[in-house]
Backbone as CSV, one residue per row, in Angstrom:
resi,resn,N_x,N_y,N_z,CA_x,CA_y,CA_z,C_x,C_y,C_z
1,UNK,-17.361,25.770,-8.437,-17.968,25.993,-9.722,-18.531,27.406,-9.780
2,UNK,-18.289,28.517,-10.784,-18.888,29.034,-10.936,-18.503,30.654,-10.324
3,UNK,-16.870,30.058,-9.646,-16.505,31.758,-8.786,-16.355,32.567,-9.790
4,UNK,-16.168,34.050,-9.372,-16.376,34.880,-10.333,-14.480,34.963,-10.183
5,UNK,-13.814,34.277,-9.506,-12.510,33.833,-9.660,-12.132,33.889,-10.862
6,UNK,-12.961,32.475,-11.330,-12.658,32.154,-12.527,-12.352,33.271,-13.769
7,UNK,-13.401,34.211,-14.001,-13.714,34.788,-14.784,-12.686,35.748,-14.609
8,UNK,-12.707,36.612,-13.416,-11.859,37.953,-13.212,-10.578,37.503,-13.220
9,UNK,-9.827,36.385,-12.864,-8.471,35.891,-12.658,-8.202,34.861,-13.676
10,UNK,-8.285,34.795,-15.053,-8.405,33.424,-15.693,-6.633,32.932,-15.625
11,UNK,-5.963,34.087,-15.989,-4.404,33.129,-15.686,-3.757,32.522,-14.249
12,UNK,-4.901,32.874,-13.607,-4.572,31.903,-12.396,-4.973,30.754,-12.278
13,UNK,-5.407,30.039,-13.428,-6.000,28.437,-13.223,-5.542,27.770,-14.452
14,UNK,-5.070,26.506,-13.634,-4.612,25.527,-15.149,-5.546,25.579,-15.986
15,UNK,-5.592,24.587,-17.384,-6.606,24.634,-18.455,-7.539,23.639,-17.900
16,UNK,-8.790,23.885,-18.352,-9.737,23.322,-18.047,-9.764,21.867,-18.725
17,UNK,-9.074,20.791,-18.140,-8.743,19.693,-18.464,-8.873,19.095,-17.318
18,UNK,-10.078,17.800,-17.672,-9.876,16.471,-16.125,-9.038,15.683,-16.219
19,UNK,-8.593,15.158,-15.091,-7.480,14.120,-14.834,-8.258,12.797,-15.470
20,UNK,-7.348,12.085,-15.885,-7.775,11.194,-17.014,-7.168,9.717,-16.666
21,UNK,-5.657,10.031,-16.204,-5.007,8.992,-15.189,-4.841,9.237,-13.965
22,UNK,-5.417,8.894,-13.061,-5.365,9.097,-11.784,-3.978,8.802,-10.922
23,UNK,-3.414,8.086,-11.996,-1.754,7.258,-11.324,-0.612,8.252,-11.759
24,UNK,-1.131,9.520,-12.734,-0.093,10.482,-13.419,0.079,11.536,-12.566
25,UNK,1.077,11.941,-11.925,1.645,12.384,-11.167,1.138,14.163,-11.963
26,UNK,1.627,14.203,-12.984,1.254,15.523,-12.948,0.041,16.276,-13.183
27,UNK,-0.667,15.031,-13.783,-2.435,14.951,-14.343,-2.682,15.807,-12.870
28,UNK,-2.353,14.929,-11.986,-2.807,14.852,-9.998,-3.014,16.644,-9.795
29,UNK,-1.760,17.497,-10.340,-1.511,18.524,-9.549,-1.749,19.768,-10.640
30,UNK,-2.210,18.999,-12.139,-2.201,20.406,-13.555,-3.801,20.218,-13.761
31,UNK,-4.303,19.467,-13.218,-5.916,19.220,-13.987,-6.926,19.060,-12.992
32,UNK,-7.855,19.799,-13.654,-9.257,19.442,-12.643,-9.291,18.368,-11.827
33,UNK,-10.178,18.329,-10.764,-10.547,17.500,-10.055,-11.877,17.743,-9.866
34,UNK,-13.195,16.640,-10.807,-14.239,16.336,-10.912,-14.438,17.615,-11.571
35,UNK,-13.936,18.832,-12.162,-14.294,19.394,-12.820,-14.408,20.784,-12.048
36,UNK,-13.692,20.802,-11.098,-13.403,21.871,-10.325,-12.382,23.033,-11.054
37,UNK,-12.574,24.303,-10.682,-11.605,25.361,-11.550,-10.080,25.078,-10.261
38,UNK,-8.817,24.718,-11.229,-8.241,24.208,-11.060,-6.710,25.242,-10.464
39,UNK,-6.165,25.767,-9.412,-5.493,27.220,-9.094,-3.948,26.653,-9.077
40,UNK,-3.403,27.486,-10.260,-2.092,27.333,-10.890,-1.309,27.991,-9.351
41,UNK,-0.852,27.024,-8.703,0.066,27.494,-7.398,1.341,28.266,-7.737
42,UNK,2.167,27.318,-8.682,3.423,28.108,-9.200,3.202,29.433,-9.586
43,UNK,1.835,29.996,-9.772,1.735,31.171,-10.259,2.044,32.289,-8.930
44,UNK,2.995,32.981,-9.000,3.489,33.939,-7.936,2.226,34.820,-7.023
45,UNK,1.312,35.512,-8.292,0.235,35.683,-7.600,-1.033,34.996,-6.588
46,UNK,-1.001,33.650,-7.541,-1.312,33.187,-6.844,-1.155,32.657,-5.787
47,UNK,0.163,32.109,-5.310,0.805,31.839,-4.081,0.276,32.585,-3.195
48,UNK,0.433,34.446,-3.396,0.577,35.075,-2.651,-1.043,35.386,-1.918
49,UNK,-1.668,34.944,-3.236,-2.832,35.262,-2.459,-3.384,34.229,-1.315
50,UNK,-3.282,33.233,-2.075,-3.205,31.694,-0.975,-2.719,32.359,0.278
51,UNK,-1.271,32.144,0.659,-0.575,32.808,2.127,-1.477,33.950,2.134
52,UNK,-1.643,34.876,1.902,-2.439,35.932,2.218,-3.675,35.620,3.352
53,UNK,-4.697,34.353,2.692,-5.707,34.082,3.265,-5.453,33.296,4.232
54,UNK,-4.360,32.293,4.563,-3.741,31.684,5.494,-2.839,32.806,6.822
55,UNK,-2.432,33.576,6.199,-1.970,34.430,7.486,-3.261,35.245,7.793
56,UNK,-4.339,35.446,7.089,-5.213,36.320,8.178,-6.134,35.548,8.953
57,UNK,-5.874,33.861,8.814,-6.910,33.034,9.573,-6.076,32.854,10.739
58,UNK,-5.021,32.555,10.538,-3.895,32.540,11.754,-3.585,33.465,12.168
59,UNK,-4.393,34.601,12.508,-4.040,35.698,13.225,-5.439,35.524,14.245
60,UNK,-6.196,35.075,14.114,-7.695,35.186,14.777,-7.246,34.082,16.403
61,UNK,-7.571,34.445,17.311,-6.888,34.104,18.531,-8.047,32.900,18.619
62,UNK,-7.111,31.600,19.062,-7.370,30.230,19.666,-7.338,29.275,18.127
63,UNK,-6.804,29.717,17.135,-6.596,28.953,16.021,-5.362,28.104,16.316
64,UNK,-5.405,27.046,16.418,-3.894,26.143,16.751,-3.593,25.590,15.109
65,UNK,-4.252,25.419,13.846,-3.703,25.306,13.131,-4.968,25.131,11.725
66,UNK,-4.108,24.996,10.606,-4.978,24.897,9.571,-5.298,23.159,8.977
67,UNK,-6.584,22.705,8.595,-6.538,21.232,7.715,-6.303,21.763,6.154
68,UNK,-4.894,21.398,5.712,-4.512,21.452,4.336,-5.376,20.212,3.725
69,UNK,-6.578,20.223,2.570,-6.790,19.581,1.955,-6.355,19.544,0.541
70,UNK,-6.644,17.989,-0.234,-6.593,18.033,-1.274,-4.984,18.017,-1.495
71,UNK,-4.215,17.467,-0.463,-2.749,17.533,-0.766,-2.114,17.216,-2.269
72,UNK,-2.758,16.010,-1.822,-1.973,15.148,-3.347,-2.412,15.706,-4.779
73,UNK,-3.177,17.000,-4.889,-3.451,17.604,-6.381,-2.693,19.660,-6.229
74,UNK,-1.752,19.454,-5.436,-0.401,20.297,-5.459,0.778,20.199,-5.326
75,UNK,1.535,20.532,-5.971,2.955,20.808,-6.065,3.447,20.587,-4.695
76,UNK,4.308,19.438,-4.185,5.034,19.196,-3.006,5.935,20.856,-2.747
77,UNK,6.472,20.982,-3.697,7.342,22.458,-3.398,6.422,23.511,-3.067
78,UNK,5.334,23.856,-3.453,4.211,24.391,-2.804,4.223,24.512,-1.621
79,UNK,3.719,22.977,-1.480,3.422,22.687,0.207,4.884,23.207,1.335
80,UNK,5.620,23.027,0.533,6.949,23.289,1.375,7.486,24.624,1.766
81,UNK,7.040,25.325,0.635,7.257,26.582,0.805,6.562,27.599,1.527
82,UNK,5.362,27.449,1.608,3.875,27.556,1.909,3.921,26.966,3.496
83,UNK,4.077,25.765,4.286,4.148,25.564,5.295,5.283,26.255,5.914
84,UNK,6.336,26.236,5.572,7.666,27.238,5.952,7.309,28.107,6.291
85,UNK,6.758,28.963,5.156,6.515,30.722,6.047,5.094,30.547,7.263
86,UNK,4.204,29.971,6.816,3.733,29.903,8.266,3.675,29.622,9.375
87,UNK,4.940,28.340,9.773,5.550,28.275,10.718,6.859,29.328,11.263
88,UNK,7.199,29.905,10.256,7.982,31.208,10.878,7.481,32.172,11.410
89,UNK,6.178,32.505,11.104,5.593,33.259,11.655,4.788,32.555,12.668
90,UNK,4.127,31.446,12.783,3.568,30.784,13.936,4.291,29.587,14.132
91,UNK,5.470,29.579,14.627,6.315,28.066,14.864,5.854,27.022,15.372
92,UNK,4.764,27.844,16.035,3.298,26.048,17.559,2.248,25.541,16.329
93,UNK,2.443,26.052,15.083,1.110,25.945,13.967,1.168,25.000,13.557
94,UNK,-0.182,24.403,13.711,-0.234,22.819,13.239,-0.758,22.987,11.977
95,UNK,-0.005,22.234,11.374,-0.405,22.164,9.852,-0.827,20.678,9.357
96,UNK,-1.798,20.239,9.328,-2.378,19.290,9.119,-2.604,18.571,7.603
97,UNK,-2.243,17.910,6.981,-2.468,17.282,5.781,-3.162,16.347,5.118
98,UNK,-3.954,16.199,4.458,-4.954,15.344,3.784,-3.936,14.756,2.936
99,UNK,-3.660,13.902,2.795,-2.945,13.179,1.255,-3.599,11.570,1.326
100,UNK,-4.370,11.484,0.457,-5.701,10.633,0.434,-5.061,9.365,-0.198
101,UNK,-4.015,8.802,0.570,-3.148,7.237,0.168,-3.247,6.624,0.993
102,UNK,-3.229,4.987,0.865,-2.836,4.102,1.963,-2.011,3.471,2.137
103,UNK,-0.785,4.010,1.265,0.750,3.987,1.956,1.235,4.608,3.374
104,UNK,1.790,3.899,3.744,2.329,4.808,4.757,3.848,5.514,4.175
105,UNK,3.999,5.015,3.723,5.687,5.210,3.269,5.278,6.710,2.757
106,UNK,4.457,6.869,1.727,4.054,7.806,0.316,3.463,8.723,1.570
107,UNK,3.027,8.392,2.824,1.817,9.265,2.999,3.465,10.415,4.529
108,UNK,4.210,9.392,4.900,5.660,10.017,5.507,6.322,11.021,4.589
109,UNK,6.695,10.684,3.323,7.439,11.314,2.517,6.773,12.771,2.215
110,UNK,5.736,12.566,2.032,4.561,13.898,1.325,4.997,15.099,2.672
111,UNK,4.787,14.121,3.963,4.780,14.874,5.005,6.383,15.260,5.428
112,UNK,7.027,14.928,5.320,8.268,15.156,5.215,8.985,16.537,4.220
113,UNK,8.172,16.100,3.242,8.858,17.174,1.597,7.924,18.388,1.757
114,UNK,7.094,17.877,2.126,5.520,19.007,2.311,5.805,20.301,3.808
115,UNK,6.467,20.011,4.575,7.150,20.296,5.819,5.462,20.556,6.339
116,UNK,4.896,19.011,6.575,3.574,19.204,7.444,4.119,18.891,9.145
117,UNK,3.215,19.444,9.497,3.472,18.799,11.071,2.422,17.480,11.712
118,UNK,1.431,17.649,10.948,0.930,16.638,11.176,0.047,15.873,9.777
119,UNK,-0.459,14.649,9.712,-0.729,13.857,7.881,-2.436,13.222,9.046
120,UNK,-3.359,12.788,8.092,-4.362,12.225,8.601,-3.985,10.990,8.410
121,UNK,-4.046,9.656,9.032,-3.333,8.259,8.586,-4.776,7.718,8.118
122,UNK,-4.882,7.742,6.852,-5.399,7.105,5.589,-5.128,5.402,5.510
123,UNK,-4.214,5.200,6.016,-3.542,3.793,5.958,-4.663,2.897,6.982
124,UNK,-4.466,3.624,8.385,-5.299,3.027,9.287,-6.475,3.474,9.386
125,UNK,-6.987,4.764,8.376,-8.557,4.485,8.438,-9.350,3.632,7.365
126,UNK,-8.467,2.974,6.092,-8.473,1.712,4.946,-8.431,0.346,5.921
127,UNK,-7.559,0.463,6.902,-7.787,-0.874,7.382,-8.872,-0.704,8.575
128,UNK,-8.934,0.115,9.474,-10.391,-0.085,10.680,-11.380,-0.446,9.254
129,UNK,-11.645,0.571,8.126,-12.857,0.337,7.424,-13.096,-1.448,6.649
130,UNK,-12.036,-1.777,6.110,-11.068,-3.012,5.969,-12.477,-4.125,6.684
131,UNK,-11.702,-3.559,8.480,-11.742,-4.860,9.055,-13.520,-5.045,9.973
132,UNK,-13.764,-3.605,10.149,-14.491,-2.954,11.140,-16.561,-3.430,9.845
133,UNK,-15.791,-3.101,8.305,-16.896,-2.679,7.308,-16.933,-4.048,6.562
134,UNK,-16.126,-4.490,6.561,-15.770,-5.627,5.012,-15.701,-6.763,5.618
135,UNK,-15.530,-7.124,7.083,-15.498,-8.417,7.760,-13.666,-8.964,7.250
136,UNK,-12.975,-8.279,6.914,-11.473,-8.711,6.659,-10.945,-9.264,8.017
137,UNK,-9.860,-9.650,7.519,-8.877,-10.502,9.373,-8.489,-8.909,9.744
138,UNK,-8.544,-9.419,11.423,-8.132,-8.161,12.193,-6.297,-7.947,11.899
139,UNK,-5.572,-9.517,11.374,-4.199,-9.531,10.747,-3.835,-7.984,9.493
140,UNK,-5.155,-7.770,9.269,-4.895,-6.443,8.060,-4.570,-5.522,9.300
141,UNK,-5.279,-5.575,10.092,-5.572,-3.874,11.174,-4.130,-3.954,11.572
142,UNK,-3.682,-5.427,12.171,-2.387,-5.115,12.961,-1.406,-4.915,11.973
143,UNK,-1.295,-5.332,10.880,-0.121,-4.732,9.635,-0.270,-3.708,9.488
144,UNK,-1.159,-2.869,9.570,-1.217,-1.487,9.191,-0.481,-1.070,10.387
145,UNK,-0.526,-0.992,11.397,-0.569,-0.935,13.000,1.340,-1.180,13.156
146,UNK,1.458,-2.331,12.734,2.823,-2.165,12.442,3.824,-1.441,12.055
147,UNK,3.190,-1.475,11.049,3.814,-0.641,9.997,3.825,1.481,10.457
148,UNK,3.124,1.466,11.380,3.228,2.748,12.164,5.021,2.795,12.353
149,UNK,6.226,1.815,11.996,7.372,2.203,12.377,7.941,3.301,11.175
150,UNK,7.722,3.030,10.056,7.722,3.097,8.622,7.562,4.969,8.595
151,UNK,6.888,5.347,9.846,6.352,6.953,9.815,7.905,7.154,10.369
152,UNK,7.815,8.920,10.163,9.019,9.186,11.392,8.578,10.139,12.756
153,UNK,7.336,10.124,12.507,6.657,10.186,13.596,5.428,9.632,14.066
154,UNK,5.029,8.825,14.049,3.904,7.783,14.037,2.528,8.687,15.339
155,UNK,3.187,9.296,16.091,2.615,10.370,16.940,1.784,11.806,16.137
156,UNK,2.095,11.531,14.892,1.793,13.045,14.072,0.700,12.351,13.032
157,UNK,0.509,11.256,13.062,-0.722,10.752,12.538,-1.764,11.117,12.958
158,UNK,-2.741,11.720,12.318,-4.136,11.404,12.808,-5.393,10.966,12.427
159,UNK,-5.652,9.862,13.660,-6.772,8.772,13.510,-8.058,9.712,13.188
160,UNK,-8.642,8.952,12.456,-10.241,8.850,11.865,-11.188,8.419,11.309
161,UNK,-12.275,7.882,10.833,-12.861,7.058,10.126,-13.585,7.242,9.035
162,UNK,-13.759,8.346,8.819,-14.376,9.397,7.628,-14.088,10.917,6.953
163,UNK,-14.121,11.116,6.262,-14.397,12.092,6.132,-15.149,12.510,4.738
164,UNK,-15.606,13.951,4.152,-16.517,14.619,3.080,-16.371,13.478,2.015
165,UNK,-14.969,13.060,1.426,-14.810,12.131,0.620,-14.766,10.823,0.272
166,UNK,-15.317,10.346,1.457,-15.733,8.993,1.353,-17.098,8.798,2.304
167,UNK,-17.098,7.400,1.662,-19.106,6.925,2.232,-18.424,7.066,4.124
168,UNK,-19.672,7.484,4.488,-19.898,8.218,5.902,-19.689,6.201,6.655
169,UNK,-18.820,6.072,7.579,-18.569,4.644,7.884,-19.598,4.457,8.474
170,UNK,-20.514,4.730,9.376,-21.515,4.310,9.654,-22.764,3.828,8.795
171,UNK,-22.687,4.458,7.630,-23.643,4.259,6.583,-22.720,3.232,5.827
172,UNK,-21.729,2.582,5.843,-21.377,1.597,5.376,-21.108,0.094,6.063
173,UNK,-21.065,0.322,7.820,-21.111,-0.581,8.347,-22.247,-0.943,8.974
174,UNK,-23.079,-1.960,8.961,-24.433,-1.967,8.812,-24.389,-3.197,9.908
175,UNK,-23.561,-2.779,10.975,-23.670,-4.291,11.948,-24.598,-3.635,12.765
């Protein structure tokens, strides 16, 4: 809120419009989120400035990789294009992805089209919270758990139980 971004760069941000359907695919990736100034990726400049700030963090020695947040409110071709050149230039670069679903299928594909190297599994931190917070059958944990075949790398998941955008699990499990 409030960068002077906004002001000095205004054709670099969609219109100041909130997402209204959360299930609309393009609402997801053209419109605010909670009312945040919203950065038009397709915009060439902007791309460039994005990679810009990504290749000078990956130049700073013992960085093994970046956490891409906020996946699911950009352009998959973005992500694709955008992870590409920084693995050409750092091929060991872990590129890490937030895409805040508890599909596994949706959360493979993103990572797949997105050319991430590694996705946070959302799937199995819905079911630990599930089973661990809500008193659910531990039968949810092992379907999720299963369903680890469904990835095409089930090794490139990574486990966790919280994070900025949801209630802190300890403050929700009150055993």
């Amino acid at each position: 809120y409030g960068s002077p971004l906004v002001e000095n760069k205004p054709t670099w941000f969609h219109p100041a419009l909130t997402i209204e359907d959360w299930n609309d695919p393009k609402q997801l990736t053209d419109r605010q989120v909670h009312g945040l100034p919203d950065l038009d990726q397709s915009n060439p400049e902007v791309y460039n400035y994005i990679l810009n700030a990504a290749q000078k963090w990956i130049q700073i020695p013992n960085i093994a990789g970046l956490r891409l947040d906020a996946v699911k409110h950009v352009e998959t071709s973005f992500w694709k294009k955008f992870n590409l050149q920084l693995r050409s230039e750092r091929p060991n670069l872990i590129l890490l992805g937030e895409y805040f679903d508890g599909d596994p299928k949706k959360v493979d594909d993103i990572q797949k089209m997105g050319e991430f190297t590694h996705m946070f599994d959302f799937p199995l931190t819905f079911a630990l919270r599930d089973v661990f917070c809500d008193h659910k059958s531990l039968a949810n944990l092992a379907s999720v758990v299963t369903n680890d075949r469904q990835y095409n790398d089930a090794n490139t998941m990574v486990t966790f139980l919280d994070n900025h955008d949801m209630p802190r699990f300890i403050s929700i499990c009150h055993q």
